[in-house]
C-alpha positions, 0 to 999 in steps of 0.5 A: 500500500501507498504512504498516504501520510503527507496526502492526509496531512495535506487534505488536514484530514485523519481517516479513521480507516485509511484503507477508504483514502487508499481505495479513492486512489485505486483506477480500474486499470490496476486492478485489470492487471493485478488481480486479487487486489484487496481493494475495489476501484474508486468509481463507486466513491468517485458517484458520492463524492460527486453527489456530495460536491454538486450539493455542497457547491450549490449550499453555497450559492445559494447562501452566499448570492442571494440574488442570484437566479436559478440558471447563473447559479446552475452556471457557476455550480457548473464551472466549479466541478467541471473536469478542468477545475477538479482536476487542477485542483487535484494536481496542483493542490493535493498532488493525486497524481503521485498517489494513483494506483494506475495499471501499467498501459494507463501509466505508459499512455500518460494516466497520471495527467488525464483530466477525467482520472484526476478529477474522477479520483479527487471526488473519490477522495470527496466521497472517502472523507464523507464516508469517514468523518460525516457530513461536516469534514466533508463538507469542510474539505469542499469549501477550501477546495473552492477557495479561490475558485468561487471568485473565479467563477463568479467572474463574468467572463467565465460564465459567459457563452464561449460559443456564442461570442465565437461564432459571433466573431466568426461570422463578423470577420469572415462570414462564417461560423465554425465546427466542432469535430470530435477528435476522441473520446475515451472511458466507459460510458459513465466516465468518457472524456471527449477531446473537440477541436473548433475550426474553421474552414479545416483550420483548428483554432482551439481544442478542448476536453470534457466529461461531455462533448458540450463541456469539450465544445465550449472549453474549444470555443474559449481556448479559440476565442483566447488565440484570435483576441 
């Protein structure tokens, strides 16, 4: 098993049964190539933790922008457990990279800097805590993991319509409006990463990923929208 003291120093979390921090870290991969592992993969943490997150963002919203509408706080909750910002957080913030049990392929093919496998292990590590030390901890983690996040989110320029103003760019400058094409998509159905590019005229002009083509298309459409500014 892995030394997790420094990840639970870090998360300023002391499981009472580490073992459930140790399965949060566990990808199906390494147990399609080590079979008898005592432990199960991380997916079905990975479901609570997501629950637990979407819920405790949402408590948040609701409390700290009181005039906000139904649909700008659907926006920001989005923008604050997307793939892209749970798996910065769980790279730059926590490190999780280190601590993955990866099988030997997903190691080779760059496992440890995937969106989807970061973001899918730190809600596994979400859904540990809450396991572990109940709804408070949890809830606690949560908000220092948006710490600093939040303020990004509400920023305007975050949430507006990336592919709208695109298009709208597009259309002023050269008459036309671009494509989005999917270059890839990998992972099971309940966790597949899809990888989109925007261009124009075969020309690419910005690519993104997501945990929905949706998601892929408009982090495509930022990242355009970044280059031709």
């Amino acid at each position: 098993m892995k030394d997790i003291t420094k990840l639970e120093d870090t998360l300023q979390v002391s499981f009472r049964d580490p073992m459930l921090l140790q399965q949060a870290l566990v990808h199906r991969s390494y147990l399609n190539e080590n079979d008898g592992f005592e432990l199960e993969s991380n997916e079905r943490l990975e479901f609570l933790g997501d629950s637990m997150l979407s819920v405790v963002v949402a408590e948040k919203l609701y409390k700290d922008y009181p005039d906000l509408p139904e649909g700008d706080m659907t926006k920001l909750r989005s923008a604050l457990v997307r793939g892209e910002t749970l798996a910065r957080i769980a790279g730059q913030r926590f490190s999780l990279d280190s601590y993955l049990y990866l099988g030997r392929g997903e190691e080779t093919g760059g496992g440890r800097a995937k969106q989807s496998i970061l973001a899918d292990a730190l809600e596994a590590v979400i859904g540990a805590v809450f396991l572990d030390q109940g709804f408070d901890i949890c809830r606690d983690l949560i908000l220092r993991l948006c710490d600093g996040e939040m303020e990004k989110a509400v920023d305007p320029g975050l949430n507006a319509d990336f592919k709208s103003q695109l298009q709208e760019l597009m259309q002023s400058r050269y008459r036309e409006a671009p494509e989005y094409r999917v270059v890839s998509a990998e992972g099971p159905d309940h966790a597949r990463e899809f990888v989109v590019e925007a261009a124009l005229d075969g020309k690419v002009l910005g690519r993104g990923r997501g945990r929905s083509k949706r998601e892929a298309e408009k982090e495509a459409a930022r990242v355009a929208l970044d280059a031709l500014r």
